[in-house]
C-alpha positions in Angstrom: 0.0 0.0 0.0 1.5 3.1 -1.2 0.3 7.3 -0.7 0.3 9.4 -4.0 -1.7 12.6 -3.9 -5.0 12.4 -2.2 -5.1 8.4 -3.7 -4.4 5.3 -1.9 -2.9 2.7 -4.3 -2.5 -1.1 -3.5 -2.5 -3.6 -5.9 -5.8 -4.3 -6.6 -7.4 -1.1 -5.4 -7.2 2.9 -5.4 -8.8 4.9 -2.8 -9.4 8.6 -2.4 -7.8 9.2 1.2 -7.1 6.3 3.2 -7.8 2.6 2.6 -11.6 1.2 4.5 -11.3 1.9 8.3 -12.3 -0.7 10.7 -16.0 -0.2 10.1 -15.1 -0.9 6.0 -16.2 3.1 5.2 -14.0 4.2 2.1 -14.0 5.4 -1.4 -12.6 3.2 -4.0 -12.3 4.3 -7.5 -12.5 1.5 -9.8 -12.5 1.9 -14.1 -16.1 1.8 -14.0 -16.7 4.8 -11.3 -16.5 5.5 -7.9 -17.8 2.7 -5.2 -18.2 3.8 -1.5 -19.1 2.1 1.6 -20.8 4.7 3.8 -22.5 4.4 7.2 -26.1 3.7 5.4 -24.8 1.0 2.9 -22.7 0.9 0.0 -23.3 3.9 -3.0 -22.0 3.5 -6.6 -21.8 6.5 -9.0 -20.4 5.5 -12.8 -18.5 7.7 -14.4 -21.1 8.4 -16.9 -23.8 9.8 -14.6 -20.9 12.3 -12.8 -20.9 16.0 -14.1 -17.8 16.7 -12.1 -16.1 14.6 -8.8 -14.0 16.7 -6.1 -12.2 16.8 -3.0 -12.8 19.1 -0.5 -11.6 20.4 2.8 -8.4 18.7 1.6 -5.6 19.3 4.8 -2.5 21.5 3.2 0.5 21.1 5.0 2.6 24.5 6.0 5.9 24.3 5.1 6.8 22.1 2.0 10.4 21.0 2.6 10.2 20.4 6.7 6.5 19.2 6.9 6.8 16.4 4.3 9.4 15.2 5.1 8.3 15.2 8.4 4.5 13.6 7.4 5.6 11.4 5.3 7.9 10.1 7.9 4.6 10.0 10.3 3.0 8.0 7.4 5.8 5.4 7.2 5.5 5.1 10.8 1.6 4.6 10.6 1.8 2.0 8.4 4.0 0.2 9.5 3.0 0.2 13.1 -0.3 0.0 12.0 -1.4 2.6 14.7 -3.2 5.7 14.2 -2.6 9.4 14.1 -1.4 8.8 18.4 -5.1 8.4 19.6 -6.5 11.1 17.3 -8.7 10.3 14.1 -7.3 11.6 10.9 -8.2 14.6 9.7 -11.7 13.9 7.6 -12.2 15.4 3.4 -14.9 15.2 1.5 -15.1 13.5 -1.6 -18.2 15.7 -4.1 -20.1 14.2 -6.7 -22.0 16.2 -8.9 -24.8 14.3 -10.8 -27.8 15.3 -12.6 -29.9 15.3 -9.4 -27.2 17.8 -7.4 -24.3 17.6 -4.8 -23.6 14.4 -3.3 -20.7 14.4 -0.5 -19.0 11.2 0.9 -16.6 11.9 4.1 -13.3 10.3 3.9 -10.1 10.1 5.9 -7.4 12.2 4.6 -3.7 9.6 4.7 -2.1 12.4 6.2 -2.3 15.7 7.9 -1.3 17.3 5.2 -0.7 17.5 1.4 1.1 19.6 -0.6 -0.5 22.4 -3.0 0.6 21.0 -6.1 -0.5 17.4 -4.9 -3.7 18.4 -4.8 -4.3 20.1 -7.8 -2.7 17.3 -9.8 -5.2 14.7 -7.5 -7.8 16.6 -8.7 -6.7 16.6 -12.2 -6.7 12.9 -12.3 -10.0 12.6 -10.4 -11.0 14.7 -13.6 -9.5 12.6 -16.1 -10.7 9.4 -14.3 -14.5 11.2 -14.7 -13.6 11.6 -18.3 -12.5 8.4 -19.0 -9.2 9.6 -20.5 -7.2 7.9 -17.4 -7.7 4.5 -16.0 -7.3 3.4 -12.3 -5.6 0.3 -13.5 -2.4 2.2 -14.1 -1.7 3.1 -10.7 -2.5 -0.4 -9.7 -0.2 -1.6 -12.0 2.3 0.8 -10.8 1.8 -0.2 -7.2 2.4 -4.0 -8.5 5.8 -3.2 -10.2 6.9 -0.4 -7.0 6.3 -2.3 -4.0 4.4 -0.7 -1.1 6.7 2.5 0.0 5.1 5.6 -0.1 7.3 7.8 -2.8 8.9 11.3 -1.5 6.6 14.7 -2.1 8.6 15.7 -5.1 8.4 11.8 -6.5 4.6 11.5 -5.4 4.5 14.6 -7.7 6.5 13.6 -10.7 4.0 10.3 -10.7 0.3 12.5 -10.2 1.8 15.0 -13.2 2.6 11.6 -15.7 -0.5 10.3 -15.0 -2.5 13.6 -15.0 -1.2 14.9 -18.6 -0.6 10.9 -20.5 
């Protein structure tokens, strides 16, 4: 398992945010559209019936060379441990789905306290092109598959959301 942009990738599966929490709740995008397990059930939006999908509320981190390093470390040490953010819940986004009938938002845990700037807008690029169907959710699996499951550096995490962003 493996932290690029707002996505969580593992072999077989990309998230937005974090992977399903002990209860199962998560976003999984899949080439078909986006599959969530909520509170209420499980919701299902194809890609077809979006007009636009977003994520909100989206924690920035503050400074860009001390912070990351310093988050991503936090990260390593999360998963590895396998223990949480030392008693506290993650900070919480929200994933929006724009359909036909309005606004539809699905709360999901950020995999860190903090992204950077450009990580975001290059998530959300993807998100767009995932909508679009001009990128497919396979390649990052298939990229997870051929990396292994360390998280990549901010500026590498980068490198990989602007290749698959702008193929």
């Amino acid at each position: 398992m493996t932290m690029v942009g707002l996505f969580w990738i593992t072999e077989d599966s990309v998230y937005v945010g974090s992977p399903p929490d002990a209860e199962g709740h998560c976003a999984r995008i899949t080439s078909e559209g986006i599959r969530a397990r909520v509170p209420d059930g499980i919701r299902a939006w194809p890609w077809t019936s979006l007009r636009s999908a977003g994520v909100k509320a989206v924690p920035v981190e503050g400074d860009a060379r001390g912070t990351g390093r310093f988050w991503a470390a936090v990260l390593e040490a999360v998963v590895t441990l396998g223990s949480s953010y030392g008693g506290e819940d993650p900070p919480q986004m929200i994933l929006a789905l724009e359909t036909q009938d309005g606004t539809e938002e699905v709360l999901v845990w950020a995999a860190t306290r903090g992204y950077t700037s450009r990580e975001i807008a290059l998530s959300q690029r993807l998100l767009t092109r995932f909508r679009e169907g001009t990128a497919d959710p396979r390649t990052l699996m298939t990229w997870s598959r051929d990396h292994g499951g360390d998280t990549p550096k901010p500026s590498a995490r980068e490198a990989l959301l602007s290749e698959w962003s702008h193929a």
